[in-house]
C-alpha positions as CSV (number, residue, x, y, z in Angstrom):
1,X,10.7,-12.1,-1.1
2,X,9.6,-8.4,-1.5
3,X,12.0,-6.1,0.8
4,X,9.8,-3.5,1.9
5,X,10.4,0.5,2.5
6,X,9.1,3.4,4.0
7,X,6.3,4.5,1.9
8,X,5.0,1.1,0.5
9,X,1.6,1.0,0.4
10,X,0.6,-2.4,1.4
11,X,-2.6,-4.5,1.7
12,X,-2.6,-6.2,4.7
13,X,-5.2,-8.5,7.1
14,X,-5.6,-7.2,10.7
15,X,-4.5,-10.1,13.0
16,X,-4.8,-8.6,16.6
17,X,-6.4,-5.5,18.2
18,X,-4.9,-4.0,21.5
19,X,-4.7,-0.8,23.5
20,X,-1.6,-0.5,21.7
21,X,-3.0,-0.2,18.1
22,X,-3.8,-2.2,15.5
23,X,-1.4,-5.1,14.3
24,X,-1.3,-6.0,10.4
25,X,0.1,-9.4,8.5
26,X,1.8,-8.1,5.4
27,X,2.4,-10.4,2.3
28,X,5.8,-12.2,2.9
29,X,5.0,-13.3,6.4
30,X,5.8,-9.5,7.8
31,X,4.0,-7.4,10.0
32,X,4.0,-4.4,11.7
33,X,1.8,-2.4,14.3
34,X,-0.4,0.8,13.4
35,X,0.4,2.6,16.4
36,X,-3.3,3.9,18.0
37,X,-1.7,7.5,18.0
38,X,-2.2,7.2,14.2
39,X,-5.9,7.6,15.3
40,X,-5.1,10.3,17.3
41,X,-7.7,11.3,20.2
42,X,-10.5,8.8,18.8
43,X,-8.7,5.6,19.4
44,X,-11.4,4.4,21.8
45,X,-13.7,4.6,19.0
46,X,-12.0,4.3,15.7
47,X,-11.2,0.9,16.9
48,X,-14.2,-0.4,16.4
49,X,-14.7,-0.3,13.3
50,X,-12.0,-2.9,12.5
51,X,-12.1,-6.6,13.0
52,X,-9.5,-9.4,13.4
53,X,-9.3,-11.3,9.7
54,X,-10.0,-7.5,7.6
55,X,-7.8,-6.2,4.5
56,X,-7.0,-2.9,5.3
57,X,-4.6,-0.6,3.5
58,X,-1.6,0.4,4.9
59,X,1.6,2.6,4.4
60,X,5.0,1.6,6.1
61,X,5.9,4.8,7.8
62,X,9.4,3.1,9.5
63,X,11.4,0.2,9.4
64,X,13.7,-0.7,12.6
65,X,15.6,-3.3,13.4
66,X,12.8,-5.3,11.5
67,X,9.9,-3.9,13.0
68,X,7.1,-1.8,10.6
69,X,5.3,1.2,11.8
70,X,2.6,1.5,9.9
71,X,-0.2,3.7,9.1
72,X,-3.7,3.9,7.9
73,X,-4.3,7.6,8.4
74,X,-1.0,8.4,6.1
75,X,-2.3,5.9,3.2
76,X,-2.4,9.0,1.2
77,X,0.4,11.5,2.4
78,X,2.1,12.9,-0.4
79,X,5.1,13.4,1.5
80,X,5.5,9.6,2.2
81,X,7.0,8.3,-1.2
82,X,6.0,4.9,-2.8
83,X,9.3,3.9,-4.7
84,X,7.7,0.8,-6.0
85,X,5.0,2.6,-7.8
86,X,5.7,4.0,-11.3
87,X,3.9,7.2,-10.8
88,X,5.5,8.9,-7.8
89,X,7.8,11.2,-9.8
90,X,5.0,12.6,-11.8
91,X,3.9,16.1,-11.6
92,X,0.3,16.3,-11.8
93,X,0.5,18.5,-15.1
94,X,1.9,15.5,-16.7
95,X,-0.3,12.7,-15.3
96,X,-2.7,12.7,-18.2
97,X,0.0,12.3,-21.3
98,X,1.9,9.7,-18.7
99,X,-1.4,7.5,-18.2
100,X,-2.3,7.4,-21.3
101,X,1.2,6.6,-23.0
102,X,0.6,3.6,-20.3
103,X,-2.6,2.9,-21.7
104,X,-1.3,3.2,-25.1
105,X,1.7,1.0,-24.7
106,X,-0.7,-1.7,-22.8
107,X,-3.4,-2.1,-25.8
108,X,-0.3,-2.7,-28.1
109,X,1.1,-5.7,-25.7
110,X,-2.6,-6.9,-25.3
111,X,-2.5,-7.2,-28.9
112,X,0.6,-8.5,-29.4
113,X,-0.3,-11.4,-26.8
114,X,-3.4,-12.1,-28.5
115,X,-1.7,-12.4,-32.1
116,X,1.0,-15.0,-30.4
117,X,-2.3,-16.6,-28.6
118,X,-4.0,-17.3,-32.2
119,X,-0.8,-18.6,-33.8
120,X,-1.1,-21.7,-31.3
């Protein structure tokens, strides 16, 4: 079972939608509540242009005494580190070389599986 943290970004399916915000199912039977300040003064509309059963992309902002705050607005803050995600400690200068060392190293696996696919 995945133990989450502040800055996962998350896909998860809208199940209710209240004055309060917007509540979100995460994988691993979790959920958590995107506060309708996250919206900020366009709640009233912003919230209609999301429906009960809908993916939406999330990023867990706080974790309390098992409750998530999440957010849609902060899906792409900087400042809100994804741990879980390989590239968060690189600097832009280096994302190039870094993506394509991944690239690199993932052709050579693909190949490698494919050799051990063909022997059987």
């Amino acid at each position: 079972m995945k133990k989450y943290q502040a800055g996962n970004r998350v896909t998860g399916v809208i199940n209710n939608i209240t004055d309060s915000g917007i509540f979100v199912t995460l994988p691993n039977r979790h959920s958590g509540l995107v506060h309708h300040s996250d919206f900020g003064n366009n709640w009233a509309r912003e919230r209609r242009q999301y429906q009960v059963g809908q993916e939406v992309r999330v990023v867990v902002v706080h974790i309390y005494k098992g409750r998530f705050n999440l957010s849609i607005a902060r899906v792409n803050d900087p400042d809100l580190v994804d741990h879980d995600n390989q590239f968060s400690d690189t600097k832009p200068a280096e994302f190039d070389q870094v993506l394509n060392k991944v690239s690199r190293d993932a052709k050579k696996e693909i190949n490698e599986l494919k050799k051990v696919l063909n022997k059987n």
